[in-house]
C-alpha positions in Angstrom: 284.9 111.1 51.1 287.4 108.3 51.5 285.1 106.1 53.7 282.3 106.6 51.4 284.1 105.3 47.9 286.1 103.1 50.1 282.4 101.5 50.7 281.7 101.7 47.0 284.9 100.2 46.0 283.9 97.5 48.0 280.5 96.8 46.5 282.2 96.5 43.4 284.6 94.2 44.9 281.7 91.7 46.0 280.1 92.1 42.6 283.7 91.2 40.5 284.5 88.6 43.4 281.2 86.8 42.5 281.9 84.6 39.8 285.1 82.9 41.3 282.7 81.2 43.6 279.9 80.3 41.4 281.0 76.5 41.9 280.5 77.3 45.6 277.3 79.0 46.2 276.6 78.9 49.9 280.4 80.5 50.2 279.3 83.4 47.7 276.3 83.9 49.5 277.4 84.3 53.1 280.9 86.1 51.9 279.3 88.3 49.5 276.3 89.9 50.9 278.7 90.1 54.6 281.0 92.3 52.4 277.8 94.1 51.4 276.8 94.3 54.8 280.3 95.8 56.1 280.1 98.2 53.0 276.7 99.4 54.0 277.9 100.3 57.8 281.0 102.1 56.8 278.7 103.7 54.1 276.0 104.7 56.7 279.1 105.7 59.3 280.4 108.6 56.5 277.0 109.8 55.7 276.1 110.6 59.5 279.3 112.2 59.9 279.1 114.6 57.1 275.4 116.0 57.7 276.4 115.8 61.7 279.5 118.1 60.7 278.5 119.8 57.8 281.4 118.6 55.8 281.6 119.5 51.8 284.7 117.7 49.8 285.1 117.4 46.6 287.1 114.9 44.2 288.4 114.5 40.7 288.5 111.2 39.0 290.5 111.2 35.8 288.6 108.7 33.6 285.7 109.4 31.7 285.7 110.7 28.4 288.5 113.1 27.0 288.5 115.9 29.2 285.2 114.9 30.6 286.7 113.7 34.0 284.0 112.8 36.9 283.6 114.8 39.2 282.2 113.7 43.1 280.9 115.9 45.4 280.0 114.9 49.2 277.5 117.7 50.9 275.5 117.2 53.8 272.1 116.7 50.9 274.7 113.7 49.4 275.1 112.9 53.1 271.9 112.3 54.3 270.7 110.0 51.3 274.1 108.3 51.5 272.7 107.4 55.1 269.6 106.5 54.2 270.6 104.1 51.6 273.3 102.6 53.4 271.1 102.2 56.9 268.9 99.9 54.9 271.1 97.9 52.4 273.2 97.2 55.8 269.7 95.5 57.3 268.5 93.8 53.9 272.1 92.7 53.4 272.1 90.6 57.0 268.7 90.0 55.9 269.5 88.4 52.1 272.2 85.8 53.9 269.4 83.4 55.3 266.7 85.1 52.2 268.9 83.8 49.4 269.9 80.2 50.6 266.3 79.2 49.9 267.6 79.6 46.2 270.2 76.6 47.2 269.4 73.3 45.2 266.8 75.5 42.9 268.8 77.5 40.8 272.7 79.5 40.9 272.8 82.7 42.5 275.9 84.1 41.0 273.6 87.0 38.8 271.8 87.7 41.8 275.1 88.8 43.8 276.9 90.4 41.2 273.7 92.6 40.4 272.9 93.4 43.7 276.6 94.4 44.3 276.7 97.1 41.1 273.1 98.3 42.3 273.7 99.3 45.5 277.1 100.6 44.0 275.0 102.4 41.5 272.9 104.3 44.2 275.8 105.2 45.7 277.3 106.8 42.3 274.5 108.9 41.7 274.3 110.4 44.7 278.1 111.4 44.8 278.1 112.5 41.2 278.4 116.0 40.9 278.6 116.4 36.9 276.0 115.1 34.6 278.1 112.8 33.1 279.1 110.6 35.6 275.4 111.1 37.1 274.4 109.3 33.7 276.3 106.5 34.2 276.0 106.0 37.6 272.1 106.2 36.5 272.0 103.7 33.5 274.2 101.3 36.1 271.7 101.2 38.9 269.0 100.8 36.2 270.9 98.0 34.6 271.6 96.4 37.3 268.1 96.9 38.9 266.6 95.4 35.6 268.5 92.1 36.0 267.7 91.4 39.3 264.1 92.0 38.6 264.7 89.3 35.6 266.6 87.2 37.8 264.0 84.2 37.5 263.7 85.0 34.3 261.7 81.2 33.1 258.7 83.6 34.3 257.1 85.7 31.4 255.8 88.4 33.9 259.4 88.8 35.4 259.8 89.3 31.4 257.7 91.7 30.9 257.7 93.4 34.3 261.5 93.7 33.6 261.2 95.8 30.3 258.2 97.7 30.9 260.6 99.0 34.2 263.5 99.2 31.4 261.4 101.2 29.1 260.2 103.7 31.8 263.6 104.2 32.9 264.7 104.8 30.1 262.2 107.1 29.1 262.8 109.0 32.1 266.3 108.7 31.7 266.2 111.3 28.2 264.4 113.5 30.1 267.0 114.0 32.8 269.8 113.8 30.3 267.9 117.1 28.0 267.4 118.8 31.3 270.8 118.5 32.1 271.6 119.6 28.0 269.6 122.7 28.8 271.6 124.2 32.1 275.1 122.8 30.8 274.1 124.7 27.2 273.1 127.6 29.1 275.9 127.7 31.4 278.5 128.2 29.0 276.7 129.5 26.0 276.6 126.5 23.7 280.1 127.1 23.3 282.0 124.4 25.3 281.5 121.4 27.4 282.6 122.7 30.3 279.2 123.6 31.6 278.5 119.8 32.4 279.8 120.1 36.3 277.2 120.9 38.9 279.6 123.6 40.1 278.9 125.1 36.5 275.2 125.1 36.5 275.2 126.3 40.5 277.1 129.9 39.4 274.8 129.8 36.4 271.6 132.3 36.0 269.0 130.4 34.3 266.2 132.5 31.9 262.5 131.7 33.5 261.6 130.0 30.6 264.7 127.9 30.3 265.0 127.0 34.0 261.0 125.9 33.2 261.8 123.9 30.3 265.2 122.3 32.4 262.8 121.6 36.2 259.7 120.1 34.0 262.1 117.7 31.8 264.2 116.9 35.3 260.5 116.4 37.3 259.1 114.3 34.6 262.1 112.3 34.5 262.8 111.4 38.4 259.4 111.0 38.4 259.2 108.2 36.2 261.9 106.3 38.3 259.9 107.6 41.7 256.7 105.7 40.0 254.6 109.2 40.6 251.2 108.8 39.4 250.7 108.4 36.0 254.2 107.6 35.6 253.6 104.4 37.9 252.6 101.6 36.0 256.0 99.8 36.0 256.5 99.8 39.7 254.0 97.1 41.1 254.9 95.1 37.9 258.6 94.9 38.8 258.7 94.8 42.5 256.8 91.9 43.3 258.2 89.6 41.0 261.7 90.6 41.9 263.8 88.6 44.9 262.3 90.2 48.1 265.3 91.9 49.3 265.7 93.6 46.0 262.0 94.5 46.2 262.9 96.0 49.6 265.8 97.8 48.1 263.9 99.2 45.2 261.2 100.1 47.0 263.0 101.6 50.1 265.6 103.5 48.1 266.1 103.2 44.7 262.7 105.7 44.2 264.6 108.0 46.9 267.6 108.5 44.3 264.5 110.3 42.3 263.9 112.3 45.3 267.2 113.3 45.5 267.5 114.5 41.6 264.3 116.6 41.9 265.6 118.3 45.5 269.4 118.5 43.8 267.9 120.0 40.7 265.4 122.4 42.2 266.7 123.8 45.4 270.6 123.5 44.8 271.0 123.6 40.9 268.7 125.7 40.0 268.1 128.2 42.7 265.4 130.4 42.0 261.8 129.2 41.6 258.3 130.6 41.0 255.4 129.1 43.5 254.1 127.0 40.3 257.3 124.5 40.5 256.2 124.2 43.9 252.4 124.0 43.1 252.9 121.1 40.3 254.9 119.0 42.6 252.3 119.2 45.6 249.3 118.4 43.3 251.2 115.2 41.8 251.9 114.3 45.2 248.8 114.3 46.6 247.4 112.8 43.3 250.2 110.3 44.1 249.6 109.7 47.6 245.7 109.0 47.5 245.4 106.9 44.0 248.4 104.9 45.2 246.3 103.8 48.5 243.3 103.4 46.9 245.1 100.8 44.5 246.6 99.2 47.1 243.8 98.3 49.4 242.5 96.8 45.8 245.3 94.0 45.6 245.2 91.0 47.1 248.9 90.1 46.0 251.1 91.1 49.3 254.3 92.3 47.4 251.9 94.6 45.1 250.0 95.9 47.8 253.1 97.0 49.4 254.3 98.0 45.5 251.8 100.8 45.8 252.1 102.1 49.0 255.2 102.8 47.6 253.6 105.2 45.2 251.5 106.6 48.3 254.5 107.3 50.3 256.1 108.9 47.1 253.5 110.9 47.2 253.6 112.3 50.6 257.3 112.8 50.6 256.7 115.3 47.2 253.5 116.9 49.3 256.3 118.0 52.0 258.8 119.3 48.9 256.1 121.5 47.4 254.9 122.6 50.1 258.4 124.1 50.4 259.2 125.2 47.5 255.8 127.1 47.6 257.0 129.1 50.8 260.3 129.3 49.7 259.1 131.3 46.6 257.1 133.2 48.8 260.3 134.1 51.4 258.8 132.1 54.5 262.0 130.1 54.9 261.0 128.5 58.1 258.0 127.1 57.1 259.7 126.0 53.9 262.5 124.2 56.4 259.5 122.6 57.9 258.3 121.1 55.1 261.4 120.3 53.5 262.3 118.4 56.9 258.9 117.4 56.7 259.7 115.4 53.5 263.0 114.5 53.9 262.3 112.3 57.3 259.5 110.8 55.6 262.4 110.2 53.2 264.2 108.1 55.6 260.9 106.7 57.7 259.7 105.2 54.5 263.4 103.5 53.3 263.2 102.6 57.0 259.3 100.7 57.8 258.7 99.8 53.7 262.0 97.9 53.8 260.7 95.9 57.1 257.5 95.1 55.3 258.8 93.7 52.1 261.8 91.8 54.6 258.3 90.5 55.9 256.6 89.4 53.0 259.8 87.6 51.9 259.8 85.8 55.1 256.4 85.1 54.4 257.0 84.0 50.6 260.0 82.4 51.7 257.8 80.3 54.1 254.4 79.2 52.2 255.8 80.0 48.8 252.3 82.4 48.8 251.9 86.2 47.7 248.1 85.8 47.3 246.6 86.5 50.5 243.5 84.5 50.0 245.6 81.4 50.5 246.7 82.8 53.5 246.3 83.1 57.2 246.7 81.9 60.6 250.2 82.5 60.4 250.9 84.0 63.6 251.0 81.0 65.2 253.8 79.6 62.7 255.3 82.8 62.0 255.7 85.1 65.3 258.9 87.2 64.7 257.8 87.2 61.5 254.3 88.7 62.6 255.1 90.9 65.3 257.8 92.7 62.8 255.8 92.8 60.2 253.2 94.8 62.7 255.9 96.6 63.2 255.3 97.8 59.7 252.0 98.5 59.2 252.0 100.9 62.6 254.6 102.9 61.3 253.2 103.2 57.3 249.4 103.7 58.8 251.6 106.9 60.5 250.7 105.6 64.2 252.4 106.8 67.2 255.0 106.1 68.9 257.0 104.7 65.2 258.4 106.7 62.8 255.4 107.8 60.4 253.8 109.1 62.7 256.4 111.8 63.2 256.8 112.6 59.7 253.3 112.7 58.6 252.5 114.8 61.5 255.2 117.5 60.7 253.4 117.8 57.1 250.0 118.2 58.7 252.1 121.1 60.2 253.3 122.7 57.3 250.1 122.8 55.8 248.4 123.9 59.8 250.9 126.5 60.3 251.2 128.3 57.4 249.7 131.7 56.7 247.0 132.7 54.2 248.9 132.6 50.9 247.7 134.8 48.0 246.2 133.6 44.9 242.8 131.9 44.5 245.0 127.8 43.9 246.8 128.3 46.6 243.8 129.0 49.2 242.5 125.8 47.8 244.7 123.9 47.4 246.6 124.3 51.1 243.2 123.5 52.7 242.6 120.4 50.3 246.0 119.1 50.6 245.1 118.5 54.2 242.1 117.3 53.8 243.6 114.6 51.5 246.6 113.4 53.4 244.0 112.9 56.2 242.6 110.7 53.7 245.4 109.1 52.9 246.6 108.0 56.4 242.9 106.3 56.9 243.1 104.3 54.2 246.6 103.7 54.5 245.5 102.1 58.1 242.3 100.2 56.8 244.6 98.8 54.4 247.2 97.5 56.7 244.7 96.0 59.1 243.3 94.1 56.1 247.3 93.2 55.1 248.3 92.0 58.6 244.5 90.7 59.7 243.9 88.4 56.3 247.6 86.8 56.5 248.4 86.3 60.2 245.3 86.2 61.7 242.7 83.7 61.4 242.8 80.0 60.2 244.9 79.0 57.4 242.5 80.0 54.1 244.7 77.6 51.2 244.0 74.9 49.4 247.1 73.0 50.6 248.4 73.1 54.4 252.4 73.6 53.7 254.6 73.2 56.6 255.5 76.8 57.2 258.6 77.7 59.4 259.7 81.0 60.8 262.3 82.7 59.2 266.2 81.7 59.9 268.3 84.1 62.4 269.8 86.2 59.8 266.9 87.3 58.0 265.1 87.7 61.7 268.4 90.0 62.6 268.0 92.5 59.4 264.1 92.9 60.7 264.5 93.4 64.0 267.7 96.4 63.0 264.9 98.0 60.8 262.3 97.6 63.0 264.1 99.1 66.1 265.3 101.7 63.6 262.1 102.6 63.3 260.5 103.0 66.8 264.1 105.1 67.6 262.9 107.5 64.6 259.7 107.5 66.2 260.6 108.4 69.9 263.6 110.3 69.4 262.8 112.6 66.4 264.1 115.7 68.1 267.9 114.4 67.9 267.3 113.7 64.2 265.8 117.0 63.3 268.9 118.5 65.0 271.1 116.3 63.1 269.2 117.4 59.6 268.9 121.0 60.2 271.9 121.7 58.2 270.4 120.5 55.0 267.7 123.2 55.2 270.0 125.5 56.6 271.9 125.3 53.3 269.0 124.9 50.8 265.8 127.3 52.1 268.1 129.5 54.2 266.2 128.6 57.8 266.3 125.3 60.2 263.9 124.6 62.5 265.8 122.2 65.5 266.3 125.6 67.8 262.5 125.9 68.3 262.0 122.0 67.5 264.3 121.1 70.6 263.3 124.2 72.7 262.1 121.4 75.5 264.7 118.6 75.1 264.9 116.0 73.5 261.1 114.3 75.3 259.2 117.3 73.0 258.7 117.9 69.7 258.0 121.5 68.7 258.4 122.2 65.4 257.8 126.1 64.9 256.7 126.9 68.9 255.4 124.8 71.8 252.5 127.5 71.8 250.9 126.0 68.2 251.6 122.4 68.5 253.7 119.7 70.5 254.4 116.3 70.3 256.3 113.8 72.9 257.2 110.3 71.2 259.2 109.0 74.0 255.7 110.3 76.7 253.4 108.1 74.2 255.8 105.4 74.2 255.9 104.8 77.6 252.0 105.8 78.0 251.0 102.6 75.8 254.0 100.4 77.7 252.5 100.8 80.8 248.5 100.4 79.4 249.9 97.3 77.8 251.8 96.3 81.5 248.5 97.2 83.1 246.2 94.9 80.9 248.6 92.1 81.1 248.9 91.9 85.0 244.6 92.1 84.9 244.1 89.6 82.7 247.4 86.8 83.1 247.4 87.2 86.8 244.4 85.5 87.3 244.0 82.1 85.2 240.3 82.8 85.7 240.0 86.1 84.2 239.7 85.0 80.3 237.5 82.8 79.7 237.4 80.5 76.1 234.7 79.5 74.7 233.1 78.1 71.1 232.9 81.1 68.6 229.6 81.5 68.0 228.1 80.5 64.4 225.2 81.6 64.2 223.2 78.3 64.5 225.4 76.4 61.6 227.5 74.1 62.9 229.9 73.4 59.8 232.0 76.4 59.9 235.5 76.6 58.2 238.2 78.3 57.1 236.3 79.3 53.9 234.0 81.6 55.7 236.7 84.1 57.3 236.7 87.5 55.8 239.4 87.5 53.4 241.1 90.5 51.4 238.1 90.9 48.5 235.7 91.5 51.1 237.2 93.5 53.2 237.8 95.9 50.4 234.6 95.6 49.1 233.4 99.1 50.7 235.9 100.8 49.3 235.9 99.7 46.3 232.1 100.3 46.2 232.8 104.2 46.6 235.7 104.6 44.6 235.0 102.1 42.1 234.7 104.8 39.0 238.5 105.0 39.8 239.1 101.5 38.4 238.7 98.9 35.9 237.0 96.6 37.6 235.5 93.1 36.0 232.9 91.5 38.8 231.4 88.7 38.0 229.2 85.8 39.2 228.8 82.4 37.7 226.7 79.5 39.0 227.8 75.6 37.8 226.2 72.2 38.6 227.6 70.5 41.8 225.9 67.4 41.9 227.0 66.7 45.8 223.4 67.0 47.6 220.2 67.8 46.4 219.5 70.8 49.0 222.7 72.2 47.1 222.5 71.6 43.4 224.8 74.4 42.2 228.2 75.8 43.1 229.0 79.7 43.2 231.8 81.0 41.8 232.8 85.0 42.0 235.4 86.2 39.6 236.9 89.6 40.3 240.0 91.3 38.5 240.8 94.9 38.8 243.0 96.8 37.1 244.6 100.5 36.6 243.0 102.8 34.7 246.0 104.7 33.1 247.4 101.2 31.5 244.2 101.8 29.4 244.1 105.4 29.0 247.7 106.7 28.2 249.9 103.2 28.0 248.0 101.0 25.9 247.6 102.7 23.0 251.1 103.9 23.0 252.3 100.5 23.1 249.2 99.6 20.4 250.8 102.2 18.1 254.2 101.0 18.5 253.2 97.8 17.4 251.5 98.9 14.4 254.2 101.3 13.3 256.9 98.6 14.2 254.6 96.0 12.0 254.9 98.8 9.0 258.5 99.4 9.1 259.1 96.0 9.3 257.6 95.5 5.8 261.3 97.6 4.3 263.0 94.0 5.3 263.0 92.6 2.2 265.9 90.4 2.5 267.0 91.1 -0.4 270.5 92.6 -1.3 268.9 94.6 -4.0 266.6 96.4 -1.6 269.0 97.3 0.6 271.7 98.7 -1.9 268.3 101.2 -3.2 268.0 101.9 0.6 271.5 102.8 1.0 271.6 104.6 -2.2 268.5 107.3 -1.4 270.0 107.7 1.8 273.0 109.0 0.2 270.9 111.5 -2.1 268.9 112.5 0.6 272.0 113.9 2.4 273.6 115.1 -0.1 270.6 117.5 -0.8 271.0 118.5 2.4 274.7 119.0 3.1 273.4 122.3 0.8 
């Protein structure tokens, strides 16, 4: 416990220390996000140790409200996302030293340290909170913070309105968790006193069906918003493109897992008890979750918003492995609800881990050619190389490709659903079966849409208009991608040592583990229920591709002669150019033929005079915008309404003192019928 607020204590530090070095900026930026840095590692050191040794401490702060103190609570659950958030804030840190100096000479940077400082602070808070009051705080303090650095170049009117839509949302979401918490601290105590508002409360507390309903849906819908779980999703690739890169990595990579955390707190420790519904809601917004969310992002041709809603995708998946064991957990299969639960937790981690090397990738690529749209893009492989091999990195391990990390998790959930029995109930039959079929889905898209990422911005020519001198990215931000990508090839060859390492957190929330069976063959094999169903050796496919890849190397480079270059062939035209390379429209264009109904999508054509050669009297242009469905169906005319009934009320501002004293006057009538 001391390490771990000793690590918050010093983000706070770094965030207070800011402004006495506003009038030296590169100072404040190396000195601050180092102190970040050594915050995250001792961080990331405290949360390994507690779920390795199954630690539990408690602590008292005596500030808050009037007998209202805060009260922290460190657990093996608290450990693992105090990990996980620490682990990547430790490589986007390193990462935001070199990231952050292209600010120099453009505009200050103090708002951008002090922010990130009290958000990663904030993270931290909520996940050691073990009342609802501080969790409250420590909520509206990573969402206020969060909210400025997504409004950090703020001349921008999208970073405007990306900003408050997020704000909105989160604030939305924010009432729901605060009446959920209402319901169990009411419940606990009888109305009758505030002293039902600790966790430790609401954990010896039994909960009425209904109630505990009521509290789970309002807690659901409310991490949920922050999670950006489909519909609930329309703020997140507003806000995490236009934010700094390493804050989009942050947000991305674990600010949505705080949400994870509050619906696993709130369902499996603080609530207890659960019928399979709970479970059976969760996986079908999941799934809903994982396969709109990749179907929107192989629509974008925006990098940062592609990778924006693979972050919905991967949100997805990680609730799929949740329900999924929630739903055995309610049927008293506790190893196969450890499974899944594990299942979704290491996706947890793999996802903080390979979606905050991707966005470290697209800032080095925006930092570079000052470029998200990846039509003016390409060819930079040959500029870029860290950059590019990194950022392959990436897309192997979100496509869930062995030997890296996503591969691993993803194929645990295919387990959970594989392995587990014939469950009653007509939903259940279908929807285990479907569930499957639609994460398989999901990981085929999710692949066909990071070839297209990677192909249409490293590969090729360049596409752009103009030809900007693009370097690779400085040693610093290089050094935070190469942590996270090693990070997440270790994930994905040594999963057996992690699973070990976890198995408390099941052991203590489903009542089962599963690292007895899964290490049953050392650390090489991966055998989650028994080597007899299924198996899986990271470290054997590792070195099976090393040595194909050693093997094609020495047959093809040992011999100058044995590739041959020649011409590419054009077909008989000899004025080919950049122009004609496939670019991101068309190689979605398939897709988007088969699951167009799913969208909004304008296409259009228009043909104008050119004038440059008679054989070619007329230019082609091709206009196509895409947008999300639910902005029209649930979002617009909410915010249509608002405006209307904002536009109405407006009208009682008279500005007049006469008005006003009428006002004031039937206010006073109307309560003093009612004080009756």
């Amino acid at each position: 416990m001391n390490i771990i607020v000793s690590s918050v204590l010093l983000l706070f530090l770094s965030a207070l220390l800011a402004p006495l070095f506003k009038s030296r900026q590169r100072l404040l930026i190396n000195a601050s996000f180092l102190l970040a840095a050594i915050a995250s590692l001792l961080g990331a050191a405290g949360g390994i140790w507690v779920v390795g040794a199954g630690i539990t401490s408690k602590l008292i702060l005596p500030v808050g409200l009037p007998d209202l103190p805060f009260h922290l609570r460190l657990d093996p659950l608290a450990g693992f996302f105090i990990t996980v958030i620490c682990l990547l804030s430790l490589f986007v840190s390193l990462y935001s030293i070199g990231y952050v100096k292209g600010y120099l000479g453009k505009r200050p940077v103090t708002s951008l340290v002090v922010f990130y400082g009290l958000f990663l602070a904030g993270m931290l808070m909520v996940v050691l909170a073990d009342d609802a009051l501080f969790f409250l705080v420590s909520w509206e303090v990573m969402a206020a913070a969060s909210y400025f650095l997504v409004m950090f170049e703020d001349e921008l009117i999208e970073n405007r309105r990306a900003a408050f839509l997020y704000m909105i949302v989160a604030h939305v979401g924010a009432i729901a968790i605060l009446l959920s918490f209402g319901i169990m601290a009411g419940l606990t105590t009888g109305f009758e006193s505030f002293s039902g508002y600790t966790f430790d409360a609401m954990r010896q507390a039994e909960f009425p069906l209904q109630w505990a309903t009521a509290a789970f849906l309002l807690a659901f819908f409310g991490f949920a918003a922050k999670a950006g779980v489909v519909p609930l999703h329309v703020w997140l690739p507003e806000a995490h493109p236009v934010a700094p890169s390493n804050v989009s990595a942050l947000m991305s990579g674990v600010m949505l897992k705080t949400a994870i955390y509050g619906i696993v707190r709130v369902s499996f420790d603080l609530l207890g008890g659960f019928p399979w519904w709970w479970g059976a809601i969760v996986l079908i917004f999941g799934l809903i979750s994982a396969v709109m969310g990749v179907l929107y992002a192989l629509m974008q041709h925006d990098l940062k918003r592609l990778l924006a809603y693979h972050s919905v995708e991967n949100i997805g998946i990680i609730l799929i492995g949740i329900g999924l064991s929630m739903i055995f957990t309610s049927y008293n299969m506790p190893l196969l609800a450890a499974l899944a639960l594990i299942a979704g937790l290491y996706h947890t981690m793999n996802h903080a881990l390979f979606k905050g090397l991707l966005f470290m990738g697209a800032g080095a690529v925006l930092h570079a050619t000052h470029e998200r749209n990846m039509e003016e893009m390409g060819g930079l492989i040959h500029r870029m190389p860290w950059t590019a091999a990194l950022f392959l990195v990436g897309c192997v391990s979100i496509s869930a490709l062995p030997p890296f990390n996503g591969f691993v998790s993803e194929w645990l959930t295919f387990q959970a659903f594989l392995l587990s029995p014939a469950l009653p109930g007509p939903l259940l039959k279908l929807l285990i079966p479907l569930g499957a079929a639609l994460l398989a889905l999901t990981g085929a898209l999710a692949a066909a849409c990071f070839v297209k990422a990677f192909g249409v911005t490293f590969l090729g020519h360049w596409r752009g208009s103009r030809n900007p001198r693009v370097q690779e990215a400085g040693p610093t931000m290089r050094l935070g991608m190469i942590l996270a990508a090693l990070m997440c090839l270790f994930l994905g060859i040594l999963p057996t040592a992690i699973i070990e390492w976890m198995d408390i957190l099941t052991e203590q929330l489903v009542g089962d583990k599963i690292g007895t069976t899964a290490g049953a063959f050392g650390w090489m094999w991966l055998t989650p229920i028994a080597s007899e169903r299924a198996s899986y050796s990271g470290s054997t496919v590792f070195l099976g591709i090393l040595a194909v890849v050693a093997v094609v190397y020495l047959l093809l480079h040992v011999k100058p002669s044995a590739i041959h270059r020649v011409p590419i062939w054009d077909c008989g035209f000899a004025k080919i150019n950049q122009r004609m390379q496939y670019n991101a429209a068309s190689f979605s264009m398939p897709i988007r033929r088969i699951f167009g109904f799913l969208f909004n999508i304008k296409e259009q054509v228009k043909l104008t005079p050119r004038g440059v050669h008679p054989a070619f009297p007329m230019r082609l242009n091709y206009y196509l915008r895409i947008r999300d469905r639910f902005w029209g169906w649930l979002y617009k005319p909410v915010v249509e309404t608002s405006f209307r009934l904002s536009r109405r009320v407006g009208r009682l501002q008279q500005g007049r003192i006469q008005a006003y004293l009428i006002y004031s006057f039937i206010t006073i009538i109307v309560l003093l019928v009612f004080s009756r």
